[in-house]
N, C-alpha and C positions, 0 to 999 in steps of 0.2 A: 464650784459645784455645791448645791446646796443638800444636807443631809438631813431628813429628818424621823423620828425616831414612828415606827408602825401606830398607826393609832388604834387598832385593835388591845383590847387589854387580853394580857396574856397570863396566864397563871407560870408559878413557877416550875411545879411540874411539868407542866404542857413545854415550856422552853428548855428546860434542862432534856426532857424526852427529844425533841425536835435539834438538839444543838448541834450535832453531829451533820444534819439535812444541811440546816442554816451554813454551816461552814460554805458548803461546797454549791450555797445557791444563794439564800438570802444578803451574806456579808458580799459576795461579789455582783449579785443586780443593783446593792446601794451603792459599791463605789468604782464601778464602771458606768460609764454614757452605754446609755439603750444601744444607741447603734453599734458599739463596741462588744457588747456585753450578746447580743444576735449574732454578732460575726465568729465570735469569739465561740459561743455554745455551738453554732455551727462545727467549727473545725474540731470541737471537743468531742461531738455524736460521732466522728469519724474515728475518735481512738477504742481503742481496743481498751478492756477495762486494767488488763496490766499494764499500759502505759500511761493510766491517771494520773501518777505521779508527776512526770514530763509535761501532761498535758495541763495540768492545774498549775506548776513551774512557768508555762506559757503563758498562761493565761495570765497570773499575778503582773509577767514581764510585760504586759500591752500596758499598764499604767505610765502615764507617762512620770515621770520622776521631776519633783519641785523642791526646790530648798525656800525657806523661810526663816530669818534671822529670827532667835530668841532674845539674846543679847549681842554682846560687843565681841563675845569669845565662841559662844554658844548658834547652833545651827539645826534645823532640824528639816531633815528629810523624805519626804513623803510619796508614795508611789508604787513599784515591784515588790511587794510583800509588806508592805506597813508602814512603819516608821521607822526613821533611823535618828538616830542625836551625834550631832558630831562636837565637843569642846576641843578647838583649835586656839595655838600660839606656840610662845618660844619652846617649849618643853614636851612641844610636841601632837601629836590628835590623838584623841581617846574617843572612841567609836562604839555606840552603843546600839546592836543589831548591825545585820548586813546583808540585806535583802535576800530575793530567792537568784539561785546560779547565774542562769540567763542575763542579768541584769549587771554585769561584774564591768563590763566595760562603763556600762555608764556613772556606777556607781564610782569606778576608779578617776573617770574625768571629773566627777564631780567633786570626791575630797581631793584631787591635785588642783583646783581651780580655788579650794581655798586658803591654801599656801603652800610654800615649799618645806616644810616641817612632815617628817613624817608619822606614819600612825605607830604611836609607842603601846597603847592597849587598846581590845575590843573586849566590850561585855556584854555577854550573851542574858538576854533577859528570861531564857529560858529556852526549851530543846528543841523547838520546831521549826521544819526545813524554812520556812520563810523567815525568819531570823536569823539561823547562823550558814547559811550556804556558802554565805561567801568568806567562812573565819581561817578557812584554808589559804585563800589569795593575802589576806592580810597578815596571817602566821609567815606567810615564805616572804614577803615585805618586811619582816622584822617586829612584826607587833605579837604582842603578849596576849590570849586568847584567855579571859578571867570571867565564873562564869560560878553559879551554886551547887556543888555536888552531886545532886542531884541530878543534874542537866548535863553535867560530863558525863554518868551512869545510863540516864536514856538514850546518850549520842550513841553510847555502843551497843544498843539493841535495836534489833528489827521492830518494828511495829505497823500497824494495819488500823488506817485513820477511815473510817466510815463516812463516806461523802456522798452526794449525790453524783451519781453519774448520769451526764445527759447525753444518753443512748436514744433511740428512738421512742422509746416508753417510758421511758427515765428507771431506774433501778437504782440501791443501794446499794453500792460494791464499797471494800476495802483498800484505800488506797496503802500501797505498801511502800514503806519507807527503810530502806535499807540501813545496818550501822554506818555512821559517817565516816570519812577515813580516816585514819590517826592521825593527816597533820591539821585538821579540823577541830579533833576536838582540846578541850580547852588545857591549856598546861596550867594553869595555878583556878585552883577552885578553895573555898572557904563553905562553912555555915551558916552562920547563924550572921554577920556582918561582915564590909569592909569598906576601908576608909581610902583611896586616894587623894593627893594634894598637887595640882600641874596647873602653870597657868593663873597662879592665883583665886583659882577655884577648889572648894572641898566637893569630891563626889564621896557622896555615903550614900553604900550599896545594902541593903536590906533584903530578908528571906520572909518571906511569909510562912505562916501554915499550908497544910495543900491548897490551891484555890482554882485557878484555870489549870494548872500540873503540881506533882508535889515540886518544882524547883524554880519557884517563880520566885523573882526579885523586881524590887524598884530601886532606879538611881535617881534620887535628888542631888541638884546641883544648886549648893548652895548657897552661894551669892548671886546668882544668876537667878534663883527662886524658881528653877524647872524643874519637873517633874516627872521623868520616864516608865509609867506602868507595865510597857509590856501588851500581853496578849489578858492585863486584870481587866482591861479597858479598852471596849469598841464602843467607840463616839459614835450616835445614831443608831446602832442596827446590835440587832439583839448580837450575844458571844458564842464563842466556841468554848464550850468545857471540855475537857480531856481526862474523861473517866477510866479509859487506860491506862494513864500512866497518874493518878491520882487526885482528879480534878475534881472536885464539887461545887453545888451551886452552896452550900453555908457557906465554907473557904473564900470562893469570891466576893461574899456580902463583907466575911469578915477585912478580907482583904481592901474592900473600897474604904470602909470605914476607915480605917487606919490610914489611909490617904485623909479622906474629909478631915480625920484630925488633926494631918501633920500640913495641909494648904493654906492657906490664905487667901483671900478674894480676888489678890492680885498675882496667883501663883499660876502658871501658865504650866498647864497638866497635857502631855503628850499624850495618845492611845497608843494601844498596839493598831489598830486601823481606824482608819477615821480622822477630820479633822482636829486640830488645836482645841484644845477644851479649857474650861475652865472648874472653878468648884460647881458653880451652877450648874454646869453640863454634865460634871460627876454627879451629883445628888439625882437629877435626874435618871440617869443610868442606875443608880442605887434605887432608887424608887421603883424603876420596871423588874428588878430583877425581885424585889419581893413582893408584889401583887401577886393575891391568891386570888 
C-alpha cells in the first residue's frame, strides 16, 4: 500500500488544533483500504459513544499483520495498532510495542513462528492502548515489561482521548480509557536512559522531553542500525499529539531532530504507524510539522 503525505499545506497550529480529530479519522483512512476503512466506519456508527474504546480496538484489529526482516536478528511488525520490533535468538526476544487486545492471538502465532526462544523483555514506547495491550499476555509468558516512568504513571490513570466518532453526523466524544491492570503495567521503569545487551545486539533506550506524551522513548538497535520511534513518528499522515498527558508540537519537532541526528542514510527508521522510513522520510515529516 502506498502512503503518501496530504498535499495541502498545513500550518502548525491548524494540525496540532485538528490532531485529536486526525487520530480517530485521518491516521486510519491512510492506513486502511477504502473498502475496509467504509466497512469498518460502518460498524463503528453502530457503537454507542462509550464503547469507542472497543470499537476503535476493532477497528486497529482489521489490519492485517506483516512481518518484514530488518536484519539477521531483528523483525518488525506491522498492522493491529502500529508497529512492533521484535530482536530474536539465543538469549531470547525482546519486544518492543504489543499491538492493540484483539490482536493477541495473532500477534502470539507470529513471535512463536520465529523461534522457540522466549520473550525475556517488552518495551513499551510509551502509554497508549495500541501499544501496550498486550504487555499483560507477555508479563504471565515470563517477560519483563521495561517502559519510562512516566508511562507506568499514565498506565494507572484513567484518561479521555478525544476522537472522532463516526455517529451519523460525526461528533467529538471522549474516548475513555480505563487504568490498565497491574499485571500490564510495567515492572522496571528508568529515566532518563537504559542500556540492554541480548543477542549480540546493544538496545539503548532513550527518553525525550515531552513530545507526543511526557514518556516517550526511542530504541535504537545498534548493530542492526534500527530505529524504533514510537508514536514521535507517523510515516505519511499527519500525528497524534497527546496534550493530556503532556504532549506538544515543540517536543515533537525537538524529538525528530534528535533522531535526524543520531540516523544515518542507511539507518532504517520504524514509525509508530506507517510504513519503513528512512531519514528522508523523517525530514519530510520534520518539514510538515513546522510549516506555518
Amino acid at each position: 500500500m502506498k502512503f503518501n503525505f496530504l498535499q495541502k499545506q498545513t500550518s502548525r497550529r491548524e494540525m496540532l488544533r485538528g490532531s485529536a480529530t486526525l487520530a480517530g479519522s485521518t491516521v486510519l483512512a491512510h492506513l486502511l483500504p477504502v473498502t475496509l476503512l467504509r466497512a469498518s466506519a460502518a460498524g463503528y456508527a453502530q457503537q454507542a459513544p462509550s464503547d469507542s474504546l472497543a470499537a476503535m480496538r476493532d477497528w486497529f484489529n482489521a489490519f492485517p499483520l506483516e512481518a518484514r526482516k530488518l536484519s539477521e536478528d531483528v523483525t518488525m511488525l506491522s498492522g493491529p495498532g502500529g508497529s512492533v520490533v521484535v530482536l530474536n535468538g539465543p538469549d531470547g526476544k525482546f519486544v518492543v510495542d504489543t499491538f492493540v487486545a484483539p490482536a493477541w492471538p495473532r500477534l502470539k502465532k507470529t513471535l512463536d513462528g520465529l523461534g522457540n526462544a522466549p520473550v525475556r523483555y517488552v518495551i513499551d514506547t510509551h502509554w497508549h492502548f495500541d501499544h501496550t495491550d498486550n504487555n499483560a499476555h507477555l508479563h504471565a509468558a515470563g517477560a519483563t515489561v521495561l517502559a519510562h516512568e512516566n508511562t507506568k504513571k499514565r498506565m494507572t490513570e484513567p484518561h479521555d482521548l478525544p476522537v472522532l466518532y463516526r455517529g451519523p453526523n460525526g461528533a467529538l466524544v471522549d474516548v475513555h480509557v480505563p487504568p490498565s491492570p497491574v499485571e500490564a503495567l510495567p515492572q522496571q521503569t528508568f529515566r532518563a536512559s537504559f542500556k540492554l545487551q541480548a543477542n549480540g545486539e546493544t538496545l539503548a533506550l532513550q527518553n525525550f522531553a515531552p513530545a507526543h506524551t511526557d514518556g516517550d522513548i526511542y530504541v535504537h538497535f545498534e548493530r542492526a542500525n534500527v530505529i524504533q520511534m514510537g508514536d514521535l513518528f507517523f510515516n505519511g499522515i499527519y500525528p497524534y499529539i497527546d496534550p493530556g498527558t503532556g504532549g506538544t508540537i515543540t517536543g515533537t519537532i525537538a524529538a525528530v531532530d534528535k533522531i535526524l541526528s543520531l540516523a544515518g542514510n542507511d539507518t532504517k527508521i520504524v514509525p509508530g504507524h506507517g510504513p519503513l522510513a528512512n531519514k528522508a522520510d523523517l525530514m519530510k515529516f520534520r518539514d510538515m510539522l513546522v510549516l506555518e
